[in-house]
BAFI-3210 file (N, C-alpha, C; in Angstrom, 3 decimals, decimal comma, padded with zeros to 6 digits):
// residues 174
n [1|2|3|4|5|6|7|8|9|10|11|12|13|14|15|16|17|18|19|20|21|22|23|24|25|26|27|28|29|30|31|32|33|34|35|36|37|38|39|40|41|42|43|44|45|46|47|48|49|50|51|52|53|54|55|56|57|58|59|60|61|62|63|64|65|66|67|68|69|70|71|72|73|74|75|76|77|78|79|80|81|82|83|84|85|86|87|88|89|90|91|92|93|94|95|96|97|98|99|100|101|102|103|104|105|106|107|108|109|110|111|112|113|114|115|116|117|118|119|120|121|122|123|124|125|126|127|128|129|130|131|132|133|134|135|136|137|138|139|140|141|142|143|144|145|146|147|148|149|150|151|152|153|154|155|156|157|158|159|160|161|162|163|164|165|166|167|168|169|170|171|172|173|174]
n.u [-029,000|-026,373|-026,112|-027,383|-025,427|-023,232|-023,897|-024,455|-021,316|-020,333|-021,564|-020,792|-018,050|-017,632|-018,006|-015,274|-012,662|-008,945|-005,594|-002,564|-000,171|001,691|004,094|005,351|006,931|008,302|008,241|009,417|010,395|011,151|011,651|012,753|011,391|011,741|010,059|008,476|006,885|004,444|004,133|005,547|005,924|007,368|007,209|005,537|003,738|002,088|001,997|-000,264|-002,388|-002,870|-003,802|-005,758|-007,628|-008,146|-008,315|-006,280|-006,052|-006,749|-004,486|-002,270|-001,481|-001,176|000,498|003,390|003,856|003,450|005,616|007,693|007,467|007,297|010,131|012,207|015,221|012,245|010,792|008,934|007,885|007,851|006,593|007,027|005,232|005,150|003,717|004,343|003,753|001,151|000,188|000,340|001,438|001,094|002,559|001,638|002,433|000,321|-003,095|-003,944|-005,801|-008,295|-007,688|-005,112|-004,711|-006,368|-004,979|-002,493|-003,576|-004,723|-002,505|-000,592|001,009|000,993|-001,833|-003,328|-003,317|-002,713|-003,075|-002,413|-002,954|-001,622|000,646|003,301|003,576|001,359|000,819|-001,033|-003,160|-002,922|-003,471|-004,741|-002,526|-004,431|-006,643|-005,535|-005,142|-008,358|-008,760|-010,885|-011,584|-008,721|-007,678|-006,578|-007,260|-006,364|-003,929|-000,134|001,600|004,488|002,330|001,774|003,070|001,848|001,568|004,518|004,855|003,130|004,336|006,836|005,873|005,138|007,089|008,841|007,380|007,544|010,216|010,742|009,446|010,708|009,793|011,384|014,713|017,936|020,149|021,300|019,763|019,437]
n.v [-004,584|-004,783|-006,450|-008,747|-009,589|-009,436|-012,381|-014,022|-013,900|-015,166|-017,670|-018,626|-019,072|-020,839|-023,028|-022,953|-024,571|-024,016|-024,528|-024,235|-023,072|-024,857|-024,615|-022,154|-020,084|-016,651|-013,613|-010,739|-007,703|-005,169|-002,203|000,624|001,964|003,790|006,764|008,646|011,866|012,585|014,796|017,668|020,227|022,643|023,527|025,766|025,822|023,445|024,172|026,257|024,317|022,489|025,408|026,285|024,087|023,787|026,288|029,412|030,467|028,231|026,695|028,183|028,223|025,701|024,903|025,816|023,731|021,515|020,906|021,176|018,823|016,980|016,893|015,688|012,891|011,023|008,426|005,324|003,320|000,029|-002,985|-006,025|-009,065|-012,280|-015,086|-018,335|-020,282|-019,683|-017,034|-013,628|-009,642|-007,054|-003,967|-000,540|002,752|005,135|005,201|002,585|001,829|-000,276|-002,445|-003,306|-004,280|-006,067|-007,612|-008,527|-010,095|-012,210|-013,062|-014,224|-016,922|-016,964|-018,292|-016,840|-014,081|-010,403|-006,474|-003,783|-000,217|003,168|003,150|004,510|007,192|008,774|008,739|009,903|008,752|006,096|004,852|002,774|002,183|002,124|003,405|006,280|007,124|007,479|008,659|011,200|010,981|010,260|009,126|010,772|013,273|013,757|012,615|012,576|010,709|008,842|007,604|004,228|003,692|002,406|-000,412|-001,006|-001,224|-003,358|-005,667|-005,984|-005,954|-008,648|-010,059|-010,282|-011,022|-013,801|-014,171|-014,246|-016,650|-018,447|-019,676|-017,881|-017,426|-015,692|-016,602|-019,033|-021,455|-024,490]
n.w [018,891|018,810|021,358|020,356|018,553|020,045|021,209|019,487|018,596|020,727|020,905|018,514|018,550|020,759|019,817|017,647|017,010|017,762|016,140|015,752|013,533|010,935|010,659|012,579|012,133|012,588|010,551|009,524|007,281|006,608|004,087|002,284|-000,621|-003,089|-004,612|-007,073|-008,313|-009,237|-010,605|-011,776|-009,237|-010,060|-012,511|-014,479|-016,279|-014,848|-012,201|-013,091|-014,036|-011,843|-009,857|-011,122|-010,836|-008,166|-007,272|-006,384|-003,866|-001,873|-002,991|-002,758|000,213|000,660|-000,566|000,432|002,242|001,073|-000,564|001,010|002,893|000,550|-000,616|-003,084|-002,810|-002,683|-000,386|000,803|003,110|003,346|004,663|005,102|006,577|008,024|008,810|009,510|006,800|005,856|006,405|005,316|005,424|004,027|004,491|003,951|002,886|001,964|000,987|-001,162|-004,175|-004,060|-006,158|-006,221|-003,766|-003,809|-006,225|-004,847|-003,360|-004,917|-006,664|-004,523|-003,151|-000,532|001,691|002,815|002,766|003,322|002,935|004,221|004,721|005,024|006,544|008,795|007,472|005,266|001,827|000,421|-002,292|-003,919|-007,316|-009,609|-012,701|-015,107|-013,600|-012,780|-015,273|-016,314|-014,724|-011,894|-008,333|-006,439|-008,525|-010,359|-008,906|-005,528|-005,099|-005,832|-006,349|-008,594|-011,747|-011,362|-008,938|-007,347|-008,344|-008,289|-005,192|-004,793|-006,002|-005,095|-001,924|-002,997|-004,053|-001,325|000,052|-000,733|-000,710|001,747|003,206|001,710|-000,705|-002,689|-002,792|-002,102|-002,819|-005,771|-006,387|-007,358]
ca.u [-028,231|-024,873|-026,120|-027,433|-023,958|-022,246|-024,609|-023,687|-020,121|-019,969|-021,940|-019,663|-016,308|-017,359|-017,564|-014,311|-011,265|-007,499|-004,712|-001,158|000,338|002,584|005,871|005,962|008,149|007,740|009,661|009,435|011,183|011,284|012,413|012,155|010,219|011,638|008,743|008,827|006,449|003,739|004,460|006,580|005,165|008,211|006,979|004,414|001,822|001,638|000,981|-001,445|-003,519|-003,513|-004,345|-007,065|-008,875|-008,308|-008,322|-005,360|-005,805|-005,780|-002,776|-000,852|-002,110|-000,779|002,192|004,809|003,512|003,720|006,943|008,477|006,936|007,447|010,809|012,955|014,091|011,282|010,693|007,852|008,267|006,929|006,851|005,820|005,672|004,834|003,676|004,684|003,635|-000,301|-000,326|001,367|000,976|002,033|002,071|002,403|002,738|-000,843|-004,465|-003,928|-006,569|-008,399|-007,771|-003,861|-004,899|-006,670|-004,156|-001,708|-004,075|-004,597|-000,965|000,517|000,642|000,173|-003,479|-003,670|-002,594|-003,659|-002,664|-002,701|-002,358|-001,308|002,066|004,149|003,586|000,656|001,459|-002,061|-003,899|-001,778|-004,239|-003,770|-002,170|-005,473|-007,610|-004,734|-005,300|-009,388|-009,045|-011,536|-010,645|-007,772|-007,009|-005,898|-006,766|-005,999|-002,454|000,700|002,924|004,211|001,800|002,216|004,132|001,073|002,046|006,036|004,948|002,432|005,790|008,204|005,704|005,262|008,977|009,503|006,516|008,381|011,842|010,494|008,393|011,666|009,814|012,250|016,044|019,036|021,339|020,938|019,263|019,895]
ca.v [-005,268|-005,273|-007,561|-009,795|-009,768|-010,355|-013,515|-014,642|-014,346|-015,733|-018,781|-019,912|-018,743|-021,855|-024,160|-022,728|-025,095|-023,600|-025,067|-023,416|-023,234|-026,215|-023,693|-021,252|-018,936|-015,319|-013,333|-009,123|-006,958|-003,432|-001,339|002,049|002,394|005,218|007,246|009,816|012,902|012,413|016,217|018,483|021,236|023,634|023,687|026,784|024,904|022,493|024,760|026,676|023,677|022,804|026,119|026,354|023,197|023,641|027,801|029,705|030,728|026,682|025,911|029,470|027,966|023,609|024,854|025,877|022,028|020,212|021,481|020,858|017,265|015,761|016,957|013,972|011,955|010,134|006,969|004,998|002,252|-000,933|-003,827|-007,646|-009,884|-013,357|-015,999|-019,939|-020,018|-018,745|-015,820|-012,406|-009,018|-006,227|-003,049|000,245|004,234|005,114|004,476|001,765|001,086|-001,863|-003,261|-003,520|-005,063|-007,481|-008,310|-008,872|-011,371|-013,411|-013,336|-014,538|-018,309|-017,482|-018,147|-015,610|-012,692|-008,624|-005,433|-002,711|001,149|004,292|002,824|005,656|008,070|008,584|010,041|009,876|007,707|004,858|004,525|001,728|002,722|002,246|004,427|007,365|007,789|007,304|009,956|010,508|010,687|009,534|008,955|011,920|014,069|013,623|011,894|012,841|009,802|008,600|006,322|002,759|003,736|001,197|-001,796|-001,351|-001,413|-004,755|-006,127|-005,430|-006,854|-010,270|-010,655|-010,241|-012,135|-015,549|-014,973|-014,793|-017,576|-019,597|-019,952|-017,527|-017,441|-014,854|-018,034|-019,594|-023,083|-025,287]
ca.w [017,867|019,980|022,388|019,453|017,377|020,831|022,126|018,315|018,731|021,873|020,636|017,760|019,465|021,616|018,472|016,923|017,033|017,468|015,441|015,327|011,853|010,624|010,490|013,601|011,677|012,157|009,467|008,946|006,441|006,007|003,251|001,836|-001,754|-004,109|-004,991|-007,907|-007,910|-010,627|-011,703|-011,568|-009,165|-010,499|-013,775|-013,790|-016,874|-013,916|-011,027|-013,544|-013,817|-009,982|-009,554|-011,843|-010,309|-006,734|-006,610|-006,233|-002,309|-001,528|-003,317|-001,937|001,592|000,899|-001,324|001,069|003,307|000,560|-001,187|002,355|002,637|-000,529|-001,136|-003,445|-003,118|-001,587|000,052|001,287|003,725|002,987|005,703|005,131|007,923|007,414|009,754|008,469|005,236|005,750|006,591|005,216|005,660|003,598|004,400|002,735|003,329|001,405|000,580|-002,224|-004,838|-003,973|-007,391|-006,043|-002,646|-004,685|-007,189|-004,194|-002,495|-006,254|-006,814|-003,143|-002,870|000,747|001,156|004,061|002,041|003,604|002,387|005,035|003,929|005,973|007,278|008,933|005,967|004,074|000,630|-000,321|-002,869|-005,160|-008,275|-010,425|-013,616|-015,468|-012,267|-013,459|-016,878|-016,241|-013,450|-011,135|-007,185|-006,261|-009,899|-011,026|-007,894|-004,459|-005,804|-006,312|-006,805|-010,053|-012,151|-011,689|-007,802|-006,678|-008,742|-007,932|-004,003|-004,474|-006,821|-004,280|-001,492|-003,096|-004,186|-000,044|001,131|-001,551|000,465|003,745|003,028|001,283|-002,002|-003,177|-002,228|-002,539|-003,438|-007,092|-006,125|-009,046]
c.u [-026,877|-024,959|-026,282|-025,661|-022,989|-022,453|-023,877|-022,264|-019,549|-020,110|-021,077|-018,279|-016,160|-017,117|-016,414|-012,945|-010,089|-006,224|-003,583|-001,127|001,401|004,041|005,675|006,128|007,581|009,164|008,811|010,532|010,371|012,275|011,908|011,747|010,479|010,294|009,074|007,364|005,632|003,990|005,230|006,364|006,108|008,042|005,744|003,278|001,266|000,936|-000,006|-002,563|-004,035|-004,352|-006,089|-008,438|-008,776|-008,519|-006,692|-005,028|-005,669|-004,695|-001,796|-000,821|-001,365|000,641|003,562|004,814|004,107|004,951|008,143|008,446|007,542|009,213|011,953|014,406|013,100|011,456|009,526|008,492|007,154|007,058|006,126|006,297|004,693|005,213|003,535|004,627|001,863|-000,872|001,053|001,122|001,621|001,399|002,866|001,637|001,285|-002,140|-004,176|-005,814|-007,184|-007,927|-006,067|-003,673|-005,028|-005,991|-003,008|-002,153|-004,204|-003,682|-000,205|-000,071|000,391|-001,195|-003,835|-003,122|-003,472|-002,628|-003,443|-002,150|-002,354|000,171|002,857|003,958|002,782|001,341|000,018|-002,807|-002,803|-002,999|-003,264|-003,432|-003,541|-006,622|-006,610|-004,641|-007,260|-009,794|-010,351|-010,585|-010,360|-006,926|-005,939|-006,136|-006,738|-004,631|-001,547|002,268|002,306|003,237|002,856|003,423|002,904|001,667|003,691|005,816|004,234|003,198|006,521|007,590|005,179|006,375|009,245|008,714|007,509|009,313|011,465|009,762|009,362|011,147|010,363|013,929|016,969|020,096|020,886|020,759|018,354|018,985]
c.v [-005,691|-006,724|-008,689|-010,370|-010,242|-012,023|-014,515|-015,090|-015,087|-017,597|-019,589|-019,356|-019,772|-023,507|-023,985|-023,951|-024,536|-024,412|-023,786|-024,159|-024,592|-025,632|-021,997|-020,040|-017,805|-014,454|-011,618|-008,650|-005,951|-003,090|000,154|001,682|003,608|005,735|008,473|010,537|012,668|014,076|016,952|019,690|022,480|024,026|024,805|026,379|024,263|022,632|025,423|025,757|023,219|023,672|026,669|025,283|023,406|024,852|028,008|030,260|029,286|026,262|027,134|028,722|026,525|024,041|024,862|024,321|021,162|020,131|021,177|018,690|016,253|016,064|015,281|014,325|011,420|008,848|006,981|003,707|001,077|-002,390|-004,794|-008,003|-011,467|-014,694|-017,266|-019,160|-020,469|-018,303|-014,690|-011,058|-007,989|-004,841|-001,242|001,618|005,211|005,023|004,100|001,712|-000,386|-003,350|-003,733|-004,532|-006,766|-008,085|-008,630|-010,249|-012,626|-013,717|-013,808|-016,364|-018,382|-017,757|-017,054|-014,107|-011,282|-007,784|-004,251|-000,980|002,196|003,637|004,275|006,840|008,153|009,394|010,002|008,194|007,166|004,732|003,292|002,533|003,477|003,553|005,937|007,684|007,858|008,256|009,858|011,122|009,817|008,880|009,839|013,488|013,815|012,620|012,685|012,086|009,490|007,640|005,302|002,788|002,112|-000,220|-001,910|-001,772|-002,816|-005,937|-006,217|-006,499|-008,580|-010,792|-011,033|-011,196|-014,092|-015,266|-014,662|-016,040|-019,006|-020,014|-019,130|-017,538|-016,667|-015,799|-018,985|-020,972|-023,299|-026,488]
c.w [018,424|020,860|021,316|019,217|018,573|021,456|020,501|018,338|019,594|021,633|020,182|018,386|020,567|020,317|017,678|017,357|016,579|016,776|015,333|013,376|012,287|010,931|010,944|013,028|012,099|011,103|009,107|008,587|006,288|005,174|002,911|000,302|-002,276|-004,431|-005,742|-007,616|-009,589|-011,763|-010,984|-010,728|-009,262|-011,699|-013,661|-014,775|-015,615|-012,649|-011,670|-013,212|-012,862|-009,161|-010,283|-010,938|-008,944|-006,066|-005,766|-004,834|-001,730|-001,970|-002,514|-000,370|001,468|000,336|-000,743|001,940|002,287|-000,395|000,363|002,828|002,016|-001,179|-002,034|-003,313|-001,869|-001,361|000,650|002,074|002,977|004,019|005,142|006,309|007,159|008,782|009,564|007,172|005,273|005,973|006,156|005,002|004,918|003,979|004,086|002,985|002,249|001,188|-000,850|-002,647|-004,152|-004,973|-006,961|-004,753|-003,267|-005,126|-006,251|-003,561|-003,914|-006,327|-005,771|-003,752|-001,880|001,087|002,231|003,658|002,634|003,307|003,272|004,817|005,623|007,021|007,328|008,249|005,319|003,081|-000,111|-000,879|-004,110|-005,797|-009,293|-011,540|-014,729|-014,921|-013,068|-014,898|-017,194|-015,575|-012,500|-009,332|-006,593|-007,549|-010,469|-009,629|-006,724|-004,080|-006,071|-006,175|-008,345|-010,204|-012,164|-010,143|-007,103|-006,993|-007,937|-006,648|-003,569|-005,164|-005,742|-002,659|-002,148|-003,012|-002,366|000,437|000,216|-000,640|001,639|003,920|002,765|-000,186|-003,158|-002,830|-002,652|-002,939|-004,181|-006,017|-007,568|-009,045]
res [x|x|x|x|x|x|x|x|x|x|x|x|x|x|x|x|x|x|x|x|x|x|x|x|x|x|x|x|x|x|x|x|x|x|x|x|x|x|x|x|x|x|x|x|x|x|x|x|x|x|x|x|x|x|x|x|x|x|x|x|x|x|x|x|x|x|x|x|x|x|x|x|x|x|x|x|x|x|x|x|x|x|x|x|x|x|x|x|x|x|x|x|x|x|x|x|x|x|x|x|x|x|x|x|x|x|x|x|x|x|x|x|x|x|x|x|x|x|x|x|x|x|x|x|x|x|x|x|x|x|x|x|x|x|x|x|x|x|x|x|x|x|x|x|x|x|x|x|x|x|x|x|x|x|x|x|x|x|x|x|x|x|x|x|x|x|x|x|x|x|x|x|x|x]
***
């Protein structure tokens, strides 16, 4: 099958035509990404119920890691880069929902829109708001950012991918 899939690629990779973009540009931004703590793990209802679902020798065993870890505040990085205007890349400290990937690639005007997770930092799984009240994994367990930290980070990269792009601007244009 290898040899197939490579005699294939080889084939049309001779019929492909190269074209640069119209506008060169390259353009990356980094920022950090507040991130709140979906619960409180100082509250002891809260470690009860952790402890209840996960057994109280795994949490004695992650608790002192992840109490060291996650201390706030937090941040998440978030990087776009953006090459002319079609192609842009966001990426973000996580395993995102697909449903957030998605709604980043509908919502860009770039038409080359990707959404890449595990930047520097995982903090886990971003559920959409909806995925977190539906639960489920990664909904409600294998998470512990606030609901709705997904949307702010696929918010935050569009706003950046428009002003690197110029279809937004930090100076009122009238």
């Amino acid at each position: 099958m290898g040899n197939v899939l490579a005699s294939e690629v080889m084939r049309v990779s001779k019929e492909i035509t190269m074209t640069g973009p119209d506008n060169g540009s390259l353009s990356v931004h980094t920022e950090a990404v507040p991130i709140a703590l979906r619960w409180d793990i100082e509250d002891p209802k809260v470690m009860a119920a952790i402890e209840e679902h996960y057994g109280k020798l795994l949490v004695s065993l992650l608790m002192d890691r992840f109490r060291e870890e996650l201390k706030p505040p937090l941040e998440g990085d978030l990087v776009t880069l953006t090459l002319g205007d079609d192609l842009a890349i966001a990426a973000v400290p996580g395993e995102f929902f697909v449903e957030l990937g998605l709604d980043l690639k509908r919502r860009s005007a770039v038409p080359n829109t990707f959404l890449f997770g595990y930047l520097n930092r995982g903090f886990a799984y971003f559920p959409t708001i909806n995925a977190a009240w539906q639960g489920g994994y990664g909904g409600k367990e294998a998470t512990f950012v606030e609901v709705g930290a997904g949307e702010k980070f696929i918010n935050r990269a569009l706003a950046n991918i428009y002003y690197q792009t110029g279809r937004l601007s930090r100076i009122p244009r009238f």
